[in-house]
DSSP file (Angstrom, degrees, kcal/mol; ACC not computed):
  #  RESIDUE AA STRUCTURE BP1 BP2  ACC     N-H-->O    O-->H-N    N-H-->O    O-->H-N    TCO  KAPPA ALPHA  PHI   PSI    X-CA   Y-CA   Z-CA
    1    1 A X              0   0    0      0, 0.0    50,-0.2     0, 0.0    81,-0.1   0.000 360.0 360.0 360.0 150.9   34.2  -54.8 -156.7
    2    2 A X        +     0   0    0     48,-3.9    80,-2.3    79,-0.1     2,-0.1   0.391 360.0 118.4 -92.6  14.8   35.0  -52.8 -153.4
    3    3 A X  B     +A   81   0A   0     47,-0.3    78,-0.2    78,-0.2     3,-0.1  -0.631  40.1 177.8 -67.2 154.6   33.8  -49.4 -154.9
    4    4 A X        +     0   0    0     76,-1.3    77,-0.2     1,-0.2     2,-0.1   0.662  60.8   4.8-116.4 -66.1   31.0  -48.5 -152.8
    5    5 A X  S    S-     0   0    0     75,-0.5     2,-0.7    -3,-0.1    75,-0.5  -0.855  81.2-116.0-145.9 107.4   29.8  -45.6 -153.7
    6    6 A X        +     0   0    0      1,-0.2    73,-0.1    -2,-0.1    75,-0.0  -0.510  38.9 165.2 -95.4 138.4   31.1  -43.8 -156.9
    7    7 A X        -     0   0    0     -2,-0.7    -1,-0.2     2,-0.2     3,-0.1   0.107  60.3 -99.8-102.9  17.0   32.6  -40.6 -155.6
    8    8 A X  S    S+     0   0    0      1,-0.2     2,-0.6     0, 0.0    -2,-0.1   0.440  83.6 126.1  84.2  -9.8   34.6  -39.8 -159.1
    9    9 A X        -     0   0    0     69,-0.1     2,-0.4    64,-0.0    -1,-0.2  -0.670  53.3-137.4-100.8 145.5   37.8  -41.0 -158.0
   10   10 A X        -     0   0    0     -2,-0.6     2,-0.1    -3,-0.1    62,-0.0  -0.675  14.3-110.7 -82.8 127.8   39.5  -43.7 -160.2
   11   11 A X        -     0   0    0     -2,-0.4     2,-0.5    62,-0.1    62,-0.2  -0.263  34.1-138.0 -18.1 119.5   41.5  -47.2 -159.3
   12   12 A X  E     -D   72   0B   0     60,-1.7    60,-1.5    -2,-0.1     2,-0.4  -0.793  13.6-119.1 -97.1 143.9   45.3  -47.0 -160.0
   13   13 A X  E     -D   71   0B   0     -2,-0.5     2,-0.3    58,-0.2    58,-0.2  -0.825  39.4-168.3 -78.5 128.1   47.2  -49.9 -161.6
   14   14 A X  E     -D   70   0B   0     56,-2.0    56,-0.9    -2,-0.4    21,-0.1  -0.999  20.4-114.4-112.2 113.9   49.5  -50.8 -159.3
   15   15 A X  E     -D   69   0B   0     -2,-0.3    20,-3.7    18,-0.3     2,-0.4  -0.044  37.8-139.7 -53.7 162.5   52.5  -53.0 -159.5
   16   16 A X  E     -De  68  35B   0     52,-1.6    51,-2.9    18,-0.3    52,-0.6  -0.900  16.0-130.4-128.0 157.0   52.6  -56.3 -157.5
   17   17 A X        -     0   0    0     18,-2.7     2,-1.3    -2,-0.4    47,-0.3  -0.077  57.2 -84.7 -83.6-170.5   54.4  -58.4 -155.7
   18   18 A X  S    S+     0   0    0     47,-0.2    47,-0.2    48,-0.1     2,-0.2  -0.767  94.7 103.9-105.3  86.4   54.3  -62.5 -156.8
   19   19 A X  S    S-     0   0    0     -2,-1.3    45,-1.2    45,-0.2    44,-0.1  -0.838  79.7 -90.5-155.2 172.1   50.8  -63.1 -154.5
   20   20 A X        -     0   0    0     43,-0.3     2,-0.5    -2,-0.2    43,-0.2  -0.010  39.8-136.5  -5.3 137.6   47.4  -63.5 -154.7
   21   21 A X        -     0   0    0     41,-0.4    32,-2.1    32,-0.4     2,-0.4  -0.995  12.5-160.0-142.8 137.5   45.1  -60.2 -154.5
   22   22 A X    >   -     0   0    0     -2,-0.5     3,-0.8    30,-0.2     2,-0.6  -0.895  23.9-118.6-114.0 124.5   42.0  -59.9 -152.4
   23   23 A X  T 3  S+     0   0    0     -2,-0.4    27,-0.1     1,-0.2    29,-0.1  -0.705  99.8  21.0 -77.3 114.4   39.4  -57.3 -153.0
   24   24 A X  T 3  S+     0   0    0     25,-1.8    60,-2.4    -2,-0.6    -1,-0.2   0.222  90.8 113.1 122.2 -26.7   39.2  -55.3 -149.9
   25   25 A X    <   -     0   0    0     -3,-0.8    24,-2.9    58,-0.2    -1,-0.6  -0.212  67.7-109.4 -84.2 178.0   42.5  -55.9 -148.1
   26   26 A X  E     -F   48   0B   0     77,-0.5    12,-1.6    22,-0.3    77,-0.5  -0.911  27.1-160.3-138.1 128.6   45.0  -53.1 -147.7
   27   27 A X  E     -FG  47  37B   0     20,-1.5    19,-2.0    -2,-0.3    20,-1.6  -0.931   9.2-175.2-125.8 118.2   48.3  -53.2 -149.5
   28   28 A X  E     - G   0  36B   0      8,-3.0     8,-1.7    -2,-0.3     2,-0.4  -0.628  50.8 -86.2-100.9-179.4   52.0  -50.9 -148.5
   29   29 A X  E     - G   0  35B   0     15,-0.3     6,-0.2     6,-0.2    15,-0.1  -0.870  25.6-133.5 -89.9 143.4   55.0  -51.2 -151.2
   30   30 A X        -     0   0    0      4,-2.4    -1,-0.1    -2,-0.4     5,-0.1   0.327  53.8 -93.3 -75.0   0.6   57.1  -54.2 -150.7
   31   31 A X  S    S+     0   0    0      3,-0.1    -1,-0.2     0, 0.0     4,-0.1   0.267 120.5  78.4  78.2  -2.6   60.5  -51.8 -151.2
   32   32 A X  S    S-     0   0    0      2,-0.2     3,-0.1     0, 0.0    -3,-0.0   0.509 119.1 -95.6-108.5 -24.8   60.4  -52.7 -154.5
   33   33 A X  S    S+     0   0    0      1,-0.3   -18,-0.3   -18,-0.1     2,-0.2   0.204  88.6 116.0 133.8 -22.1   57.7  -50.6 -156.0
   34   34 A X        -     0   0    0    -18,-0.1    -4,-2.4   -20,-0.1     2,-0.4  -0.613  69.8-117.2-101.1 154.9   55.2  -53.4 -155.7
   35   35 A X  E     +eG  16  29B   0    -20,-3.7   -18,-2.7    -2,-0.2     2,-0.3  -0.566  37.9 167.9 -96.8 147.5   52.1  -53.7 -153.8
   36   36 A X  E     - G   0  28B   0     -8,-1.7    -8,-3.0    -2,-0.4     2,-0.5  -0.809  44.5 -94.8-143.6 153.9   52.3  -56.7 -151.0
   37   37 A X  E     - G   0  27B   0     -2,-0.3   -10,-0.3   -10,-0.3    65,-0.0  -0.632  42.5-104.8 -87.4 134.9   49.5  -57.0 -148.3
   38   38 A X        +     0   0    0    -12,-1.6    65,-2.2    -2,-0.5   -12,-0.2  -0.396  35.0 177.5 -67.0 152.9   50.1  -55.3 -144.6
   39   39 A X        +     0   0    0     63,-0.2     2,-0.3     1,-0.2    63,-0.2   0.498  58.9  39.1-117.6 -30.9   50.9  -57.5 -142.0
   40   40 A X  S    S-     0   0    0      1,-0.1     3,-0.4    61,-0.1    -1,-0.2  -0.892  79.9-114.1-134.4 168.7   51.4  -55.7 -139.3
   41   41 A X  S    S+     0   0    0     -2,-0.3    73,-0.6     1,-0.3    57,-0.3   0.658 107.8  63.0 -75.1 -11.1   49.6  -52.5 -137.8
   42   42 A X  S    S+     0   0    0     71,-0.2    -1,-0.3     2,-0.1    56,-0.1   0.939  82.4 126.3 -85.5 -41.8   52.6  -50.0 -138.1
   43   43 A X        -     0   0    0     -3,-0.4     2,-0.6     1,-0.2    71,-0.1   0.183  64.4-128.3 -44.8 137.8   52.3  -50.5 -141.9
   44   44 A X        -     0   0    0    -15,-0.1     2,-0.4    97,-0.1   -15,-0.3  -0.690  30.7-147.8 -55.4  95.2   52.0  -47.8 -144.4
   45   45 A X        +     0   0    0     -2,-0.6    97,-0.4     1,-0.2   -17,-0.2  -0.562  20.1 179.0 -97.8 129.1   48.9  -48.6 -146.8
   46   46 A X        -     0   0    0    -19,-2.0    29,-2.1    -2,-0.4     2,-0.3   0.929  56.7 -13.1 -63.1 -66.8   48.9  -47.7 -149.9
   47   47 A X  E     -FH  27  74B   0    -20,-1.6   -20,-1.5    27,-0.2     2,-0.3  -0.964  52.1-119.8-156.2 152.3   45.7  -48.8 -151.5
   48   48 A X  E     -FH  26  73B   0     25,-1.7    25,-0.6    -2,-0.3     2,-0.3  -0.582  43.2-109.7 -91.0 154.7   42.8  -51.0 -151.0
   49   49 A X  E     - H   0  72B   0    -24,-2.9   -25,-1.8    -2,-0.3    23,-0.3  -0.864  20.4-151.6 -88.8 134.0   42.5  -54.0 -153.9
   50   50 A X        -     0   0    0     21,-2.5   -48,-3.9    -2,-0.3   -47,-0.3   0.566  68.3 -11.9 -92.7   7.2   39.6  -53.0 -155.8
   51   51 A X  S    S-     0   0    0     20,-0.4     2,-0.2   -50,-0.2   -27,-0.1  -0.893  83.7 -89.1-172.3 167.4   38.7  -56.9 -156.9
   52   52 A X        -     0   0    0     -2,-0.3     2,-0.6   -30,-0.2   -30,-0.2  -0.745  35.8-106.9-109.5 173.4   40.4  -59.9 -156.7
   53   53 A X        +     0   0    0    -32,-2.1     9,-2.5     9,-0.3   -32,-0.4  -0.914  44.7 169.6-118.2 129.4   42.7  -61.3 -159.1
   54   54 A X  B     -I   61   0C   0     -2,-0.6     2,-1.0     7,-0.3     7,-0.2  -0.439  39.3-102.6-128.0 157.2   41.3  -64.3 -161.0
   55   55 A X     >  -     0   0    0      5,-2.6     4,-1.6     1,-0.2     5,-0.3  -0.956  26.9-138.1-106.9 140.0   42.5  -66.3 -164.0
   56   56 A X  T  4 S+     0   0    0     -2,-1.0    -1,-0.2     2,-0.2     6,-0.0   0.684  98.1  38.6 -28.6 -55.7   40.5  -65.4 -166.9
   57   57 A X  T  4 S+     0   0    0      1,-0.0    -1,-0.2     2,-0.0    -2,-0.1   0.825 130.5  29.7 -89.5 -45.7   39.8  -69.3 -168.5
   58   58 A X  T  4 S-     0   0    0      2,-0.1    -2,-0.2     1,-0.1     3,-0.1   0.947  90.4-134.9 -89.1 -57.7   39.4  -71.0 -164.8
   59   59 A X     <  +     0   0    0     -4,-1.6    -3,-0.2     1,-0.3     3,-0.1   0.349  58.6 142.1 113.2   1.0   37.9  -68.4 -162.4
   60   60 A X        -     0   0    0     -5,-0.3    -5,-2.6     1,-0.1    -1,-0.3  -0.306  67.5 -86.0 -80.9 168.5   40.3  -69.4 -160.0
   61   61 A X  B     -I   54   0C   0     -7,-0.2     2,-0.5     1,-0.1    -7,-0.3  -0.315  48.0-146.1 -86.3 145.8   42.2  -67.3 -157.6
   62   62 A X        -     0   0    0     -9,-2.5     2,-0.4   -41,-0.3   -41,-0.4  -0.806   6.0-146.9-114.4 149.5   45.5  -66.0 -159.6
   63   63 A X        -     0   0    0     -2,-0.5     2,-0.5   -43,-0.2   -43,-0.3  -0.842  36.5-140.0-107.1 141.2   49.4  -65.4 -157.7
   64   64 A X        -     0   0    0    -45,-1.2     2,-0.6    -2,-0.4   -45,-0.2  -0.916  10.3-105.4 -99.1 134.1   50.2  -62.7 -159.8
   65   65 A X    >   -     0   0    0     -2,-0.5     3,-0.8   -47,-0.2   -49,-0.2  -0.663  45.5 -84.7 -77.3 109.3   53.8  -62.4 -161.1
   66   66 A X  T 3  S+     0   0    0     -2,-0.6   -49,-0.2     1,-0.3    -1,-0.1   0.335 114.5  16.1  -3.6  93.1   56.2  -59.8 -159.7
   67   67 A X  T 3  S+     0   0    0    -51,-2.9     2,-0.3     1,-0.5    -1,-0.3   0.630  88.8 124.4  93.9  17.0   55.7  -56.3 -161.6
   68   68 A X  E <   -D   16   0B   0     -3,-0.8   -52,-1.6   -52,-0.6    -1,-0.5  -0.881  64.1-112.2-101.4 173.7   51.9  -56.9 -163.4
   69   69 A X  E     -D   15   0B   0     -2,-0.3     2,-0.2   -54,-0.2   -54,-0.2  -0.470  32.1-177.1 -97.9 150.7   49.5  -54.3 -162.5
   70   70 A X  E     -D   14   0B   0    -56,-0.9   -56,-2.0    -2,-0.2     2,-0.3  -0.943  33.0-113.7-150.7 147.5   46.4  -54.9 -160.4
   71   71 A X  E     +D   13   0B   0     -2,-0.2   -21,-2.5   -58,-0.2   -20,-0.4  -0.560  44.0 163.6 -99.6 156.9   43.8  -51.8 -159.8
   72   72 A X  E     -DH  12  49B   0    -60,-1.5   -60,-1.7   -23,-0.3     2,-0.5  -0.965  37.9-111.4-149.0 131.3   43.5  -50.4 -156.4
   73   73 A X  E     - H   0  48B   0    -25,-0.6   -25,-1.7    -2,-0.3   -62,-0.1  -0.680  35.0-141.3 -91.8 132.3   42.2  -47.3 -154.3
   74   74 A X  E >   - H   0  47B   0     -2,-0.5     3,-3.4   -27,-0.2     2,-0.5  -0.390  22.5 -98.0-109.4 150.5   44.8  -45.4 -152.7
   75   75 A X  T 3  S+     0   0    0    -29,-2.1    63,-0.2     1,-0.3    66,-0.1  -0.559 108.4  29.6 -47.3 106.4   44.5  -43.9 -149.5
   76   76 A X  T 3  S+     0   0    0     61,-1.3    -1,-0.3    -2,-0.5    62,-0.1   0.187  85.2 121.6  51.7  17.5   43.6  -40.1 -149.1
   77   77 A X  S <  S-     0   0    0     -3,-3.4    -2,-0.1    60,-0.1    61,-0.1   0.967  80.5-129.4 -22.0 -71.6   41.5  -40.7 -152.5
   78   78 A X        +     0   0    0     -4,-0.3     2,-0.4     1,-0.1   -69,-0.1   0.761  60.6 151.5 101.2  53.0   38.4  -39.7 -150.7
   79   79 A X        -     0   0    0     -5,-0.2     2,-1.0    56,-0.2    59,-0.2  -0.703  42.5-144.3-116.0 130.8   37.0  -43.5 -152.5
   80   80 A X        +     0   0    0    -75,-0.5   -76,-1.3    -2,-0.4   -75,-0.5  -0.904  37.6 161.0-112.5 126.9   34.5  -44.9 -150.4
   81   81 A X  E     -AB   3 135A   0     54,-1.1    54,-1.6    -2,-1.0     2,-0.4  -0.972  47.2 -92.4-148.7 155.5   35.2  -48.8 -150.7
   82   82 A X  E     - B   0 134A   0    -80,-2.3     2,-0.6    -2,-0.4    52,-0.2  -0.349  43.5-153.4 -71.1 124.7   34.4  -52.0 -148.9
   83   83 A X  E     - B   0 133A   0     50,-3.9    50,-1.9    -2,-0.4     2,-1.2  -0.911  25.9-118.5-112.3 134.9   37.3  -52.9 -146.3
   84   84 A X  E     - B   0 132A   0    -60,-2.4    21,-0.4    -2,-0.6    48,-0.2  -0.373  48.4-174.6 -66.2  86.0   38.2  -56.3 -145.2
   85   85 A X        -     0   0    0     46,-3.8    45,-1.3    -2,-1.2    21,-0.2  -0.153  19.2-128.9 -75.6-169.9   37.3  -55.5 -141.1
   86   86 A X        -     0   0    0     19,-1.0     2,-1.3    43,-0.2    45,-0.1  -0.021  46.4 -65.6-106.1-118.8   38.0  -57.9 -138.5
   87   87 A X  S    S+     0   0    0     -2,-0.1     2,-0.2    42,-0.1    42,-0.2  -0.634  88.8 112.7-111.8  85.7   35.3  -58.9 -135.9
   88   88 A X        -     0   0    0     -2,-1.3    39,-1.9    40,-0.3     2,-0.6  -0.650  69.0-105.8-148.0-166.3   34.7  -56.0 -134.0
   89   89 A X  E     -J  126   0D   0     37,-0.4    37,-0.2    -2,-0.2     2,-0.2  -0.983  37.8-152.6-138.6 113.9   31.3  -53.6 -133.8
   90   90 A X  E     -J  125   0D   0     35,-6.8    35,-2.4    -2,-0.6    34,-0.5  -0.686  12.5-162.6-111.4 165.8   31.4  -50.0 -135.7
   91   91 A X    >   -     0   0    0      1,-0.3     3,-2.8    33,-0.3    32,-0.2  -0.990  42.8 -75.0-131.3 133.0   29.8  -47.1 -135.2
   92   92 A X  T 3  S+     0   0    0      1,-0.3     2,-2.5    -2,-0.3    -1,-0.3   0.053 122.0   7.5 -16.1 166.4   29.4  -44.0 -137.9
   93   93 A X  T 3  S+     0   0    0     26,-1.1    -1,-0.3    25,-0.1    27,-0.1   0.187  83.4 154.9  22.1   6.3   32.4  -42.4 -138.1
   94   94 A X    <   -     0   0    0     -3,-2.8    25,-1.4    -2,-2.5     2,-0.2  -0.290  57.2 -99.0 -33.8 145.5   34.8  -44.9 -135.9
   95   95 A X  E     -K  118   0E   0     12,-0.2     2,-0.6    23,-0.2    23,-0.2  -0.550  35.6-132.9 -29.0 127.0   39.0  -44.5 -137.2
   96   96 A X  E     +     0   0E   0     21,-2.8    20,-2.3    -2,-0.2    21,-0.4  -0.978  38.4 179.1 -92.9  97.7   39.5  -47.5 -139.6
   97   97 A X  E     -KL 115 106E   0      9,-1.4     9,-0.8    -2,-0.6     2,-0.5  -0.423  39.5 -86.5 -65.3 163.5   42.9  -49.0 -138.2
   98   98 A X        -     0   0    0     16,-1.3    16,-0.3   -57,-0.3     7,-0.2  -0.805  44.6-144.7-104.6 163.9   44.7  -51.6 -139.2
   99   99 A X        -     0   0    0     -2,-0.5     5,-0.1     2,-0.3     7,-0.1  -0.100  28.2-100.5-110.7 178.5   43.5  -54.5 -137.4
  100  100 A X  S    S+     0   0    0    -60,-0.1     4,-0.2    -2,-0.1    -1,-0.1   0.994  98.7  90.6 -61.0 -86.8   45.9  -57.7 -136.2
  101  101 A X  S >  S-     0   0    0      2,-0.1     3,-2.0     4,-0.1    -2,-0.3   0.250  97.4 -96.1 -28.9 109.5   44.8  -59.7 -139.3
  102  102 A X  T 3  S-     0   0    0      1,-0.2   -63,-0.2   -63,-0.2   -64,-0.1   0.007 107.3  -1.8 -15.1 146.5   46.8  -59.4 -142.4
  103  103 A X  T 3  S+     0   0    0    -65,-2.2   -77,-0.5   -77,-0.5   -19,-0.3   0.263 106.1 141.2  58.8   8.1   45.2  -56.7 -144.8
  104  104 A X    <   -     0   0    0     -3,-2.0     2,-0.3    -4,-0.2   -19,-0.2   0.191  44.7-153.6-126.3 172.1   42.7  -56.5 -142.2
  105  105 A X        +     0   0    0    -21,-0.4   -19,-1.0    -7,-0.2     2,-0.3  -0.919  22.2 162.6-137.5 140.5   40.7  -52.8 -140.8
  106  106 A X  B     -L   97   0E   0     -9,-0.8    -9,-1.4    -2,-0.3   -21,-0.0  -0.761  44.3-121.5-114.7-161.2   39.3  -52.5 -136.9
  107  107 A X  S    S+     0   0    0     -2,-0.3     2,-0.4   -11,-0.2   -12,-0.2   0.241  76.6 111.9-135.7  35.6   38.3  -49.4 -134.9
  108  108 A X        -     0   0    0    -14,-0.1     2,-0.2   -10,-0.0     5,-0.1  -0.929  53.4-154.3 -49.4  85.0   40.8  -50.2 -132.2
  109  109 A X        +     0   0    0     -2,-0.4    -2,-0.1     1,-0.1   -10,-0.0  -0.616  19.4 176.6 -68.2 146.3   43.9  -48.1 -131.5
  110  110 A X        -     0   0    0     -2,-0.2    -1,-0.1   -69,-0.1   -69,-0.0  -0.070  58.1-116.5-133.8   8.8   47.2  -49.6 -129.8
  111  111 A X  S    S+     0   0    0      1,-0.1    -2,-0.1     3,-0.1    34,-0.0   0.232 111.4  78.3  96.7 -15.0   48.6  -46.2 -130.4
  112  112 A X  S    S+     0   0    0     33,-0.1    -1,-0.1    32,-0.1    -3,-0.1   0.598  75.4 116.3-103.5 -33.6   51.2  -47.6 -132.7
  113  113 A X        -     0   0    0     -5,-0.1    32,-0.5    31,-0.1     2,-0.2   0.302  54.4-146.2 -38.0 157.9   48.3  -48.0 -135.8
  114  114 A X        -     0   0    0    -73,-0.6   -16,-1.3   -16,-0.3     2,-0.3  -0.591  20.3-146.2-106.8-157.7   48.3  -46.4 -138.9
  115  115 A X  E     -K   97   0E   0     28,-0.2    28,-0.4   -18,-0.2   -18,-0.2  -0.979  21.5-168.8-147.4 160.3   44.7  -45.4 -140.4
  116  116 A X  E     -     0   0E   0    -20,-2.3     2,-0.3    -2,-0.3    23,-0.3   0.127  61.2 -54.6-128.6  18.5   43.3  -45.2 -143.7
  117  117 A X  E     -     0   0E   0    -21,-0.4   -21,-2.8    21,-0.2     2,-0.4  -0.705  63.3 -49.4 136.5 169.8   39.7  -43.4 -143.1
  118  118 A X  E     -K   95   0E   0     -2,-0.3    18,-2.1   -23,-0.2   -23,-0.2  -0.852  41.5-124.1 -85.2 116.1   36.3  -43.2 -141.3
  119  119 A X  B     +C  135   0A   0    -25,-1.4   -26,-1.1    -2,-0.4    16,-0.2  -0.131  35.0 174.8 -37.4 129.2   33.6  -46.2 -141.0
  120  120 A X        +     0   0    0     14,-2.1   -28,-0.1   -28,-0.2    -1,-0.1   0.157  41.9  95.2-153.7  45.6   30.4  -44.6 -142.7
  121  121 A X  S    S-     0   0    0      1,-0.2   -28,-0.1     4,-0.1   -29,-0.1  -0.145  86.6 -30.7 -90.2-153.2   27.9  -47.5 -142.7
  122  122 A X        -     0   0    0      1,-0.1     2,-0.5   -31,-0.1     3,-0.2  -0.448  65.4-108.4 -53.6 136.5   25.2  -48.3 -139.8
  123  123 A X  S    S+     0   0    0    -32,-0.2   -32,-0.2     1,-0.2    -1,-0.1  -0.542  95.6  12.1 -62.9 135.9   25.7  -47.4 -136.5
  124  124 A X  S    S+     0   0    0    -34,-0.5     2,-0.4    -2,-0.5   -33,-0.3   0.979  81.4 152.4 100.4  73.7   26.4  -50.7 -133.9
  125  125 A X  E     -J   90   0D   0    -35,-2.4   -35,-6.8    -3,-0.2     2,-0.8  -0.986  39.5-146.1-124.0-176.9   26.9  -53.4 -136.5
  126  126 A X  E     -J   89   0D   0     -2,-0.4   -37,-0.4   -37,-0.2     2,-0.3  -0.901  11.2-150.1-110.6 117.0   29.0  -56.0 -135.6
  127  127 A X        -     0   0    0    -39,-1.9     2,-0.1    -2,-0.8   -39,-0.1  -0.607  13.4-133.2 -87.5 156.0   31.0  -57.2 -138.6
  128  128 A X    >   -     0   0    0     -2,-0.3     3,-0.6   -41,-0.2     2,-0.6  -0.420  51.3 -79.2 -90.6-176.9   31.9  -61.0 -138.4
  129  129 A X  T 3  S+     0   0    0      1,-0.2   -43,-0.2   -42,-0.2   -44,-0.1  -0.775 122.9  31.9 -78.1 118.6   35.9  -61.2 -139.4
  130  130 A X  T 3  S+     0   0    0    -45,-1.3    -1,-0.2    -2,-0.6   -45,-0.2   0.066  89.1 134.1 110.2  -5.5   36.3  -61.0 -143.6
  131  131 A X    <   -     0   0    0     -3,-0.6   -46,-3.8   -47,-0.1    -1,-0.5  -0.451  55.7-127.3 -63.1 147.9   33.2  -58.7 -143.8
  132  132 A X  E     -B   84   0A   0    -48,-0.2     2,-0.3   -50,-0.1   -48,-0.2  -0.758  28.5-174.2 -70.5 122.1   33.4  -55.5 -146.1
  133  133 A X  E     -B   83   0A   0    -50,-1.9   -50,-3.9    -2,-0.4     2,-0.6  -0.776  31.5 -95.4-118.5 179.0   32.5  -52.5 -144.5
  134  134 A X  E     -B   82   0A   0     -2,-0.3   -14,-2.1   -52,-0.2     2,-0.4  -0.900  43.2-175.8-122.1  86.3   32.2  -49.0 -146.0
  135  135 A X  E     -BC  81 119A   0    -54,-1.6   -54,-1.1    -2,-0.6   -16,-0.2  -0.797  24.8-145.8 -82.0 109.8   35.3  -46.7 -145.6
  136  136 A X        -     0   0    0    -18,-2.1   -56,-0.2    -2,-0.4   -18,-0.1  -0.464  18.5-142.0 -56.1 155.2   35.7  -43.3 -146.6
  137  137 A X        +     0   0    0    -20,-0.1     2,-1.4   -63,-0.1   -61,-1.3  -0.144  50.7 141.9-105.7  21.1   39.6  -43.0 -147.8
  138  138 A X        +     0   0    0    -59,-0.2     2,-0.3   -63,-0.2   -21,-0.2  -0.104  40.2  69.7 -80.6  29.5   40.0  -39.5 -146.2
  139  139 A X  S    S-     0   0    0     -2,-1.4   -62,-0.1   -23,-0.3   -61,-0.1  -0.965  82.6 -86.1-141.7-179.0   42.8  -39.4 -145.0
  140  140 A X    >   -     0   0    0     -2,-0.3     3,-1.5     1,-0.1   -64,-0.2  -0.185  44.6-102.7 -72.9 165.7   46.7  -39.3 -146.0
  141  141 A X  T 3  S+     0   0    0      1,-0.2    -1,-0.1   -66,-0.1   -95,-0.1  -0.407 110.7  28.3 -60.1 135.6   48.9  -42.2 -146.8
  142  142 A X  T 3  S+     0   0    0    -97,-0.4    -1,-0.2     1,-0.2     2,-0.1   0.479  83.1 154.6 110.1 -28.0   50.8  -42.6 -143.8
  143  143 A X    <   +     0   0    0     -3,-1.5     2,-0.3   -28,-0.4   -28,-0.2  -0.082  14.4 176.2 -75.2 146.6   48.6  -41.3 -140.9
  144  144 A X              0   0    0    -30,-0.2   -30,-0.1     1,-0.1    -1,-0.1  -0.770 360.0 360.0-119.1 171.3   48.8  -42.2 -137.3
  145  145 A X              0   0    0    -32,-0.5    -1,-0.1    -2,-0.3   -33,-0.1   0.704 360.0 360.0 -89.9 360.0   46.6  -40.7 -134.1
């Protein structure tokens, strides 16, 4: 699960769009109401996935069908949860943008990013691309620098 640390704050059921959910990526609403993975760095993120979504009987990775719920932690929570960075080197408190990779976090501005929180793991570590790192949610949906 991408909880971290529990800080009291809960996972919302979120609708979804008809894909696959990753624990850890960063999710906006598709325009419909449902949650779809960012793609690009101007997107607004909603929520982090707090698991992935699996079929029950197989264990295999599930596409979810347009409007069921999948739980997630939404952005200015104050949920400290594992984010899916890309390959980049953090430091305490770095900005968590979003990164070039789908669903993705770095600590890179192109000025255009939005951000979803503060890095609060070890200072210098280098995360390889698909590592979780430890993000504070502290800030609002929506913010840019």
């Amino acid at each position: 699960m991408a909880d971290i640390r529990n800080t009291g704050v809960k996972m919302a059921d979120m609708k979804c769009a008809a894909e696959v959910i990753y624990e850890g990526y960063l999710y906006m609403d598709d325009g419909s109401g449902r949650m779809t993975i960012c793609a690009a760095i101007t997107d607004i993120t909603i929520g982090i996935a707090a698991y992935n979504s699996l079929d029950c009987q197989t264990g295999a990775a599930k596409t979810m069908t347009a409007g069921d719920k999948h739980a997630f932690y939404l952005v200015g929570s104050g949920a400290i949860v594992g984010v899916m960075s890309e390959a980049v080197t953090w430091q305490f408190g770095d900005v968590a943008y979003l990164g070039t990779t789908n669903g993705s976090v770095q600590n890179v501005d192109a000025t255009t990013n939005m951000y979803i929180g503060h890095y609060i793991g070890k200072d210098a570590a280098t995360a390889t691309a698909g590592d979780l790192v430890q993000i504070v949610l502290d800030v609002p949906i929506g913010s840019t620098t």
